[in-house]
C-alpha positions in Angstrom: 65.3 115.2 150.1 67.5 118.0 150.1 68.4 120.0 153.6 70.3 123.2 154.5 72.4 122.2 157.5 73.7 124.7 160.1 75.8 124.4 163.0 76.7 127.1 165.9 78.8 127.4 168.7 80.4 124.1 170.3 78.3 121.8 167.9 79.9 124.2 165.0 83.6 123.2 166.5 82.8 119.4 166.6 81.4 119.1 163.6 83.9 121.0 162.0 81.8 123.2 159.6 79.1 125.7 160.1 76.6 124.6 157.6 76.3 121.7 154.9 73.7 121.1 152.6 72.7 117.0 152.7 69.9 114.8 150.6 68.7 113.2 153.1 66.9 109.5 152.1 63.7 108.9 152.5 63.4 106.9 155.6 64.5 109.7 157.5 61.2 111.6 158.5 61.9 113.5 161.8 64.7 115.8 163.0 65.5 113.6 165.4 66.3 110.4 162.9 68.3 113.1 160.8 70.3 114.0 164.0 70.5 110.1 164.4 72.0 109.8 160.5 74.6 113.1 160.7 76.1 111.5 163.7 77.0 108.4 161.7 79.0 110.8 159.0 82.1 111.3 161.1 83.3 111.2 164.9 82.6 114.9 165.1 79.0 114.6 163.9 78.9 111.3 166.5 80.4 113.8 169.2 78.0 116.8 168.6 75.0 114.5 168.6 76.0 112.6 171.6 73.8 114.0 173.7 70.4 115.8 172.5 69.9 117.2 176.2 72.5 119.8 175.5 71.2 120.9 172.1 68.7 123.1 171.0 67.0 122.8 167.2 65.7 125.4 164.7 63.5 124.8 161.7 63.3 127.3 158.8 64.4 129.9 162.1 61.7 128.9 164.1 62.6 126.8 167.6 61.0 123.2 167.2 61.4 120.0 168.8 63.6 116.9 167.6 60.7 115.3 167.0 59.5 117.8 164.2 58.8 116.4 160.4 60.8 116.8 158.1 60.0 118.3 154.6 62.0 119.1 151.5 64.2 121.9 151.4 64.2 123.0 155.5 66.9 124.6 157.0 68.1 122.7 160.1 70.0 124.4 162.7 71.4 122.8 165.9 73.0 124.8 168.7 73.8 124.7 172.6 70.7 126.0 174.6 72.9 129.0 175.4 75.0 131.1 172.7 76.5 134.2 172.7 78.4 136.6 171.6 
């Protein structure tokens, strides 16, 4: 299933890019498992993802938990609970 990806802030800087579109398999079927599977793509992913206290999570631009289904073609975006500019 394809995802839009985006990233801001600190989670942005570990990661390494602000946004990346995945296909996501099947088995994954909440945010949370997909947060679970970008970690495993590299140590920055593994860092940002480290700990889901400090992040916040947006789903097609509406705040949602990490426990919100996924469905094809959503735009994820993860970000610390405080950004600004």
């Amino acid at each position: 299933m394809p995802v839009q990806i985006l990233y801001f802030a600190k989670v942005r800087e570990e990661v390494g890019v602000a946004t990346e579109a995945v296909d996501v398999p099947a088995s994954i079927a909440t945010i949370s498992e997909l947060a679970d599977w970008l970690a495993c793509r590299s140590a920055g992913h593994a860092q940002a993802f480290a700990n889901r206290e400090h992040l916040r999570v947006a789903a097609d631009q509406v705040m949602v938990t990490f426990d919100t289904p996924l469905s094809d073609g959503m735009e994820i975006a993860f970000f610390p609970p405080v950004t600004g500019g």
